[in-house]
C-alpha positions in Angstrom: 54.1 34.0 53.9 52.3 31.8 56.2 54.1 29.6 58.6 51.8 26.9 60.7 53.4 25.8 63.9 51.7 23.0 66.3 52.1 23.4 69.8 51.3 20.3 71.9 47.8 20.2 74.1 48.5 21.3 77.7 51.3 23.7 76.8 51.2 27.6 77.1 50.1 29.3 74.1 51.1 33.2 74.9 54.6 32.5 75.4 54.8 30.4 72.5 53.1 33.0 70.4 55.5 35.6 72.2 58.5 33.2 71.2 57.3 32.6 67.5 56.6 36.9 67.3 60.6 37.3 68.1 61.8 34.8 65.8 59.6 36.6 62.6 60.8 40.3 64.1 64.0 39.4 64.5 64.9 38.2 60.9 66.3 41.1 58.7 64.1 39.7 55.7 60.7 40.1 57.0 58.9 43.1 56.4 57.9 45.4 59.1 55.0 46.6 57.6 52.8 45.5 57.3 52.9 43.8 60.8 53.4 40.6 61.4 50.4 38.1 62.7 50.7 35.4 65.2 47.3 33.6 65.9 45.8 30.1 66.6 44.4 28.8 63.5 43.1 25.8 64.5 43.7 21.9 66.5 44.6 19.0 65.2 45.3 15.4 66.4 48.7 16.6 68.1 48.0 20.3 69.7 47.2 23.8 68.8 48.1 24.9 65.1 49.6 28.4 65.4 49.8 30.3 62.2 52.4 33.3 62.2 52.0 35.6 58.7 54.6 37.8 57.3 55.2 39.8 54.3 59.1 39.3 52.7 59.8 40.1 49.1 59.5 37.3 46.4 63.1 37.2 45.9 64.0 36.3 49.5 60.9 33.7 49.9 62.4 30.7 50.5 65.3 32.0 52.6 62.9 33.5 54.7 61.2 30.1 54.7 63.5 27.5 55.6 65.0 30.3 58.2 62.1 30.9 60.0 60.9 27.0 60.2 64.3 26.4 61.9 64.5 29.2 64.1 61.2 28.7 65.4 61.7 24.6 65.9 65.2 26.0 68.2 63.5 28.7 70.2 60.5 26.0 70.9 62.6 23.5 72.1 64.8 25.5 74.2 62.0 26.8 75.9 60.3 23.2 76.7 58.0 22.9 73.4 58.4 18.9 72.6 57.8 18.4 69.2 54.5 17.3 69.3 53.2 13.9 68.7 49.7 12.5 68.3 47.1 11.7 70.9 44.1 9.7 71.3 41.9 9.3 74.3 40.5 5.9 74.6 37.6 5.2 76.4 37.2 1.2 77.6 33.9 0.1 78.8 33.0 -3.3 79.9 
């Protein structure tokens, strides 16, 4: 299963990877082995996408889903993660 959180621009990335690790470890479901993988996948218009992978069995899918996308939004916010929101730089010359 892979789960894509954005983080917005400006915020700090290890501890939100730290924070998104514990959520994943901490859920009965998911598989320890193998491990699971928290790393940026890419940017977009709002902040940093961060991708976290884990193995669960089929069966237990979309529990794991919707639990993880929760859990994850929580622990975020708690810790000062707005939800992020998209930016645009404008430049204004005369």
């Amino acid at each position: 299963m892979d789960l894509t959180y954005t983080i917005p621009y400006g915020t700090e990335f290890a501890k939100a990877r730290a924070l998104i690790q514990s959520v994943a470890e901490n859920h009965e479901l998911v598989l320890k082995d193998p491990a699971i993988m928290v790393r940026v996948s890419g940017a977009n218009d709002c902040g940093n996408e961060i991708v976290c992978r884990t193995w669960v069995n089929a069966a237990d899918y979309w529990t794991v889903y919707f639990d993880l996308l929760e859990s994850t939004k929580n622990i975020l916010e708690e810790n000062g993660y707005p939800a992020p929101a998209a930016q645009m730089e404008v430049h204004l010359s005369k």
